[in-house]
TORKOL-4160 file (C-alpha; in steps of 0.2 Angstrom, whole numbers, padded with zeros to 4 digits, m for minus):
187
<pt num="1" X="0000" Y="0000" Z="0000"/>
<pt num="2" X="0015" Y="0013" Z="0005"/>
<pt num="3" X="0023" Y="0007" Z="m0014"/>
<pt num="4" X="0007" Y="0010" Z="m0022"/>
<pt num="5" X="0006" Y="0029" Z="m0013"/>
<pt num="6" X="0024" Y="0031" Z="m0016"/>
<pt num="7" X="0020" Y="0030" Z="m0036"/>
<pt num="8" X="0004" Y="0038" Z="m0038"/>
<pt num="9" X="0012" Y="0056" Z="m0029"/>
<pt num="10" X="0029" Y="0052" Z="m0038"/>
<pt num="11" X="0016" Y="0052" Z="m0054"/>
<pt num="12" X="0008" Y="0065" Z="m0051"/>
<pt num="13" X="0023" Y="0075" Z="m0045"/>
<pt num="14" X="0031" Y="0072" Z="m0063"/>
<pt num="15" X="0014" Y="0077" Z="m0071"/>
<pt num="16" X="0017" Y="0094" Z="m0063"/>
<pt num="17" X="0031" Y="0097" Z="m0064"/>
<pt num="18" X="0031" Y="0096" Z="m0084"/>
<pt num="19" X="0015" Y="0105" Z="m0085"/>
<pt num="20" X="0024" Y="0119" Z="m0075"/>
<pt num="21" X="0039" Y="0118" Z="m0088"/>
<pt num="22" X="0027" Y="0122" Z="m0101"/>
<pt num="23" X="0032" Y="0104" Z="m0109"/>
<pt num="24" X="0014" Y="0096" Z="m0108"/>
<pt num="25" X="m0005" Y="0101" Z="m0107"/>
<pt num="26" X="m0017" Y="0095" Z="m0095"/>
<pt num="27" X="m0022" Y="0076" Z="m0094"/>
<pt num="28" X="m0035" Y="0073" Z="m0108"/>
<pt num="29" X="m0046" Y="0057" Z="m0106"/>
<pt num="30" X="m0044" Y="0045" Z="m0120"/>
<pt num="31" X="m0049" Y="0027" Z="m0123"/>
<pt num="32" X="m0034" Y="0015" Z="m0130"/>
<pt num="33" X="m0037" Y="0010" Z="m0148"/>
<pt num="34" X="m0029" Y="m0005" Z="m0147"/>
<pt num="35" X="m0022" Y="m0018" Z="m0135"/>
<pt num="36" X="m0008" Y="m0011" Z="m0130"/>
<pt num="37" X="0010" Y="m0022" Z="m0126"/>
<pt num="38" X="0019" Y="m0016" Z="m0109"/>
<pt num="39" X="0036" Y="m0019" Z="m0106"/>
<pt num="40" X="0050" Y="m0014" Z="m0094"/>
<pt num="41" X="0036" Y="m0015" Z="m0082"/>
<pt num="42" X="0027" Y="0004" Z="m0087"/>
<pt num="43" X="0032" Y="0007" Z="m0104"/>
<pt num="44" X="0022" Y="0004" Z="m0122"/>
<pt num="45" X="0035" Y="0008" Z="m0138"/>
<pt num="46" X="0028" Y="0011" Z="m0154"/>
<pt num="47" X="0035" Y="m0004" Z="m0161"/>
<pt num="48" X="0020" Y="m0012" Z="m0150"/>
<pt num="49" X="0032" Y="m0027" Z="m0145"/>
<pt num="50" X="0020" Y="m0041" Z="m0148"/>
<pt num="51" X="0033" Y="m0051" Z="m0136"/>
<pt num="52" X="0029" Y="m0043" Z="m0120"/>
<pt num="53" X="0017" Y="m0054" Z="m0109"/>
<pt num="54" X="0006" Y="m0041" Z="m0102"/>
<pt num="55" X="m0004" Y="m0024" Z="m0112"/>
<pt num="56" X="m0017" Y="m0012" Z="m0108"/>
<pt num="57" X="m0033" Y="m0018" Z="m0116"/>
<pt num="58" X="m0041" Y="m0010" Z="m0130"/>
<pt num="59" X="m0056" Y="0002" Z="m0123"/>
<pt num="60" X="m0046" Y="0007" Z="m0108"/>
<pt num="61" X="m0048" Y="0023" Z="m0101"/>
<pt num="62" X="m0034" Y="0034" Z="m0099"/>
<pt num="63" X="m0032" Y="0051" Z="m0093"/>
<pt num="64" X="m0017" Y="0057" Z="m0105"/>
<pt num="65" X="m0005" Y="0071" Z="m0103"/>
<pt num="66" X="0010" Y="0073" Z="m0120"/>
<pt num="67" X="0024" Y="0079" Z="m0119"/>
<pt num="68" X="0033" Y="0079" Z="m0136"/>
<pt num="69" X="0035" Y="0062" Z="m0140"/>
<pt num="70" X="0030" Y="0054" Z="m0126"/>
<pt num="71" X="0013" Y="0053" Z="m0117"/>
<pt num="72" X="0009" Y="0049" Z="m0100"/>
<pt num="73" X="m0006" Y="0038" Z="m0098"/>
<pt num="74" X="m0015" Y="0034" Z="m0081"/>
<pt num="75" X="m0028" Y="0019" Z="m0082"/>
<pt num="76" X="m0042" Y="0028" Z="m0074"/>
<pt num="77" X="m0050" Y="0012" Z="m0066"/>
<pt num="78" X="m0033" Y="0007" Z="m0059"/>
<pt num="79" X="m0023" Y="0023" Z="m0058"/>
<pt num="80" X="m0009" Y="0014" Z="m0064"/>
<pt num="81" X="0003" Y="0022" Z="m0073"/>
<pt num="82" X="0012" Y="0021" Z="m0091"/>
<pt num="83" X="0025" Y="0027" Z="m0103"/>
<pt num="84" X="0020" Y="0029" Z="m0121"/>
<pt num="85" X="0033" Y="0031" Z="m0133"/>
<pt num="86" X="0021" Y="0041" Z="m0148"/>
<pt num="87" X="0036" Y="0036" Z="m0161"/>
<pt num="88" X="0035" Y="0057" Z="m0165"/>
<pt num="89" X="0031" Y="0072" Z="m0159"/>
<pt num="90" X="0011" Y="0076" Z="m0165"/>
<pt num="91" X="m0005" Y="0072" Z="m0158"/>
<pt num="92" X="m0009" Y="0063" Z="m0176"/>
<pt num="93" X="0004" Y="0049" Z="m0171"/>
<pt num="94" X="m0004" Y="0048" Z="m0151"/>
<pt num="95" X="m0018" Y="0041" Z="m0162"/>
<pt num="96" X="m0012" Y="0026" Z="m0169"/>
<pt num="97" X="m0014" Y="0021" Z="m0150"/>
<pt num="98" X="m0028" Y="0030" Z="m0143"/>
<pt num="99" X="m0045" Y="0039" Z="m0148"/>
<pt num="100" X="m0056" Y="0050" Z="m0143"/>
<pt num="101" X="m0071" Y="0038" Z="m0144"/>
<pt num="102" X="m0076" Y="0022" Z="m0135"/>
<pt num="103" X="m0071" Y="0006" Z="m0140"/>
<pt num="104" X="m0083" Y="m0007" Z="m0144"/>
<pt num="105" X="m0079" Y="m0024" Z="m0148"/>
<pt num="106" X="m0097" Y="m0029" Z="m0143"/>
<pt num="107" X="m0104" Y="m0031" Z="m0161"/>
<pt num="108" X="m0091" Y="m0041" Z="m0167"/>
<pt num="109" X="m0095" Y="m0062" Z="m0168"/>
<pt num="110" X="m0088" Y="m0071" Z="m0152"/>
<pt num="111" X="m0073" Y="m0078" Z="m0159"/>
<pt num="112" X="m0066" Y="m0060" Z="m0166"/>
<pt num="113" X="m0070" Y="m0053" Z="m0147"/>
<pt num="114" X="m0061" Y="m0069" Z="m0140"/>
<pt num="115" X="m0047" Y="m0064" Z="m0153"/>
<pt num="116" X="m0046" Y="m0048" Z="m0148"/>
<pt num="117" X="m0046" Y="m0053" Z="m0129"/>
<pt num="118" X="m0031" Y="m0062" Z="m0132"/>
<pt num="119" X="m0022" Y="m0051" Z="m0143"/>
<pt num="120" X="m0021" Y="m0061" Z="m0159"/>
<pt num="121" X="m0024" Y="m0059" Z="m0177"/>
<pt num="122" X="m0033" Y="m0074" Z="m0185"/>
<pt num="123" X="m0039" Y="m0076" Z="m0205"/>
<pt num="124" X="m0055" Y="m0068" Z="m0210"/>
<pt num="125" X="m0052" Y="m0054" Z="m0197"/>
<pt num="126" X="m0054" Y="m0036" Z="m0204"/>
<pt num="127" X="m0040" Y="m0024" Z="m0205"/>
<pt num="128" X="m0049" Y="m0014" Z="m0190"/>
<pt num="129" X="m0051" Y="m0029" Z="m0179"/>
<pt num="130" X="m0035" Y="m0035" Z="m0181"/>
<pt num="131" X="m0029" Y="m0018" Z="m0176"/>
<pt num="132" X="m0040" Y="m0017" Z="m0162"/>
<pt num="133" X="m0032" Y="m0034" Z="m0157"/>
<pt num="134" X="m0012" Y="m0031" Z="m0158"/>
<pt num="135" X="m0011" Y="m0015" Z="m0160"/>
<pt num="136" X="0001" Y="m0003" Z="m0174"/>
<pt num="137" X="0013" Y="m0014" Z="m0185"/>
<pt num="138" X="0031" Y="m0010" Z="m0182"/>
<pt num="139" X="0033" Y="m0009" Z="m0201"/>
<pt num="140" X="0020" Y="m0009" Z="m0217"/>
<pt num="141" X="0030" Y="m0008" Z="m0235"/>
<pt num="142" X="0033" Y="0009" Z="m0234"/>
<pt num="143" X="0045" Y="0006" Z="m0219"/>
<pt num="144" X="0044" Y="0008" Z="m0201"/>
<pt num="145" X="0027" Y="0015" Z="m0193"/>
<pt num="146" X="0033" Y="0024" Z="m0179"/>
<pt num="147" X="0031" Y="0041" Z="m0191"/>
<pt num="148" X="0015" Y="0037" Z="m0198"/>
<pt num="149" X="m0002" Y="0042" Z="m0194"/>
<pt num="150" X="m0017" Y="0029" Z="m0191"/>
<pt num="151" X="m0023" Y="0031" Z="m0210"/>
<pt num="152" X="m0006" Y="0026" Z="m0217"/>
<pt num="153" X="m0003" Y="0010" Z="m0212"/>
<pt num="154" X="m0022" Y="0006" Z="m0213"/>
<pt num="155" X="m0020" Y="0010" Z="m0231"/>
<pt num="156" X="m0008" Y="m0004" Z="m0233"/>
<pt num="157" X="m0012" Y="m0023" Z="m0233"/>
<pt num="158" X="0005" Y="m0030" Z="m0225"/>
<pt num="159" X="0006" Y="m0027" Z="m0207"/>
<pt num="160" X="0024" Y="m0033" Z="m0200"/>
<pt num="161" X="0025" Y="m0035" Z="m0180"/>
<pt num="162" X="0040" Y="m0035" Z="m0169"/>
<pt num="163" X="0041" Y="m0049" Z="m0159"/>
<pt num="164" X="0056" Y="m0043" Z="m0146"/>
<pt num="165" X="0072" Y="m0030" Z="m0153"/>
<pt num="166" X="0079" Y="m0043" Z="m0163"/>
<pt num="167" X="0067" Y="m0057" Z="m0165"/>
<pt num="168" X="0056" Y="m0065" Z="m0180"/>
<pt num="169" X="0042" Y="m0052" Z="m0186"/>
<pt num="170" X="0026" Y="m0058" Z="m0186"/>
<pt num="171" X="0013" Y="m0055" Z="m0202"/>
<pt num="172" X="m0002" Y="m0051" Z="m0206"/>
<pt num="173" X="m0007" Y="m0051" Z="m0227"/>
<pt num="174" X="m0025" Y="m0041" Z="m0232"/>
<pt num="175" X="m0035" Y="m0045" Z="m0247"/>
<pt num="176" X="m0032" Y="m0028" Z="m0257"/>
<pt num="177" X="m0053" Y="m0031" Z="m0262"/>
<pt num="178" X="m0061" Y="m0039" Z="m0247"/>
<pt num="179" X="m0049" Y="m0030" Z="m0234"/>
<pt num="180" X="m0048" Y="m0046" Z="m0224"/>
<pt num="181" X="m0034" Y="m0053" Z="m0216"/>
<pt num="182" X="m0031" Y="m0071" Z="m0229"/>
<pt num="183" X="m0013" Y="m0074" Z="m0221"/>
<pt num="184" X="m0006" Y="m0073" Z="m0204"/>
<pt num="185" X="0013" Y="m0079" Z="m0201"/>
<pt num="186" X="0020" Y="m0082" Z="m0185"/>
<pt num="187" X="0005" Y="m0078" Z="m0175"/>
């Protein structure tokens, strides 16, 4: 209970203190897009490690407060606490990760919403649920993600994930016409 005290003044502390430096706005609540991996124990990377045993799943509530590249996000059920690393430094690349909106995975057929519970892509999926499920790609054809925006690399019908820094990627292959996923590799 004193740890847990410890961290949410330390949190709030740093909060602050950026918003005193002028480096970040006040906390804006947003819901995460996607499941989101945590690593290091607190922090998310763009690259969206699919490696990392535990994320933040997508719908979460999170009050957010940015600072260049970075975002602080604060579950607001939990009050736990995390890094994001936005990959750049503008609000259109905070949402790859998070929206404004509620999300709902409700009218989605049991087997997608089990999918997206457990954070995996599966063949017949669309592009959106898939995304929904693991989250930005580490890389499309165009090269890394961690400079696009959320339109980009839904415009593209290979996803490549990162499984950890420097091992296999896994795949996901779109139908260009149907838009649903008719290959995943390593998932």
């Amino acid at each position: 209970m004193k740890g847990k005290s410890l961290l949410l003044s330390l949190t709030i502390g740093t909060i602050f203190f950026f918003i005193s430096q002028g480096r970040c706005e006040e906390p804006d609540i947003y819901y995460a897009r996607c499941n989101l991996r945590i690593t290091k124990g607190d922090y998310i990377s763009w690259a969206n490690w699919q490696a990392a045993p535990t994320f933040l799943s997508a719908g979460t509530q999170l009050k957010v407060t940015k600072s260049g590249s970075k975002a602080i996000l604060v579950n607001v059920e939990t009050q736990s606490t995390y890094t994001l690393d936005i990959g750049a430094d503008e609000d259109v690349f905070l949402e790859k990760f998070l929206t404004k909106k509620p999300v709902n995975i409700k009218n989605f057929p049991p087997d997608v919403q089990t999918n997206i519970g457990n954070a995996v892509a599966r063949v017949g999926m669309t592009k959106e649920q898939v995304y929904i499920a693991m989250g930005p790609p580490a890389k499309i054809p165009r090269g890394k993600t961690n400079k696009m925006t959320y339109e980009d690399i839904m415009g593209a019908d290979l996803w490549l994930y990162a499984t950890q820094r420097f091992g296999k990627n896994m795949g996901v292959r779109f139908d260009p016409y149907t838009g649903l996923a008719n290959m995943t590799e390593g998932i």
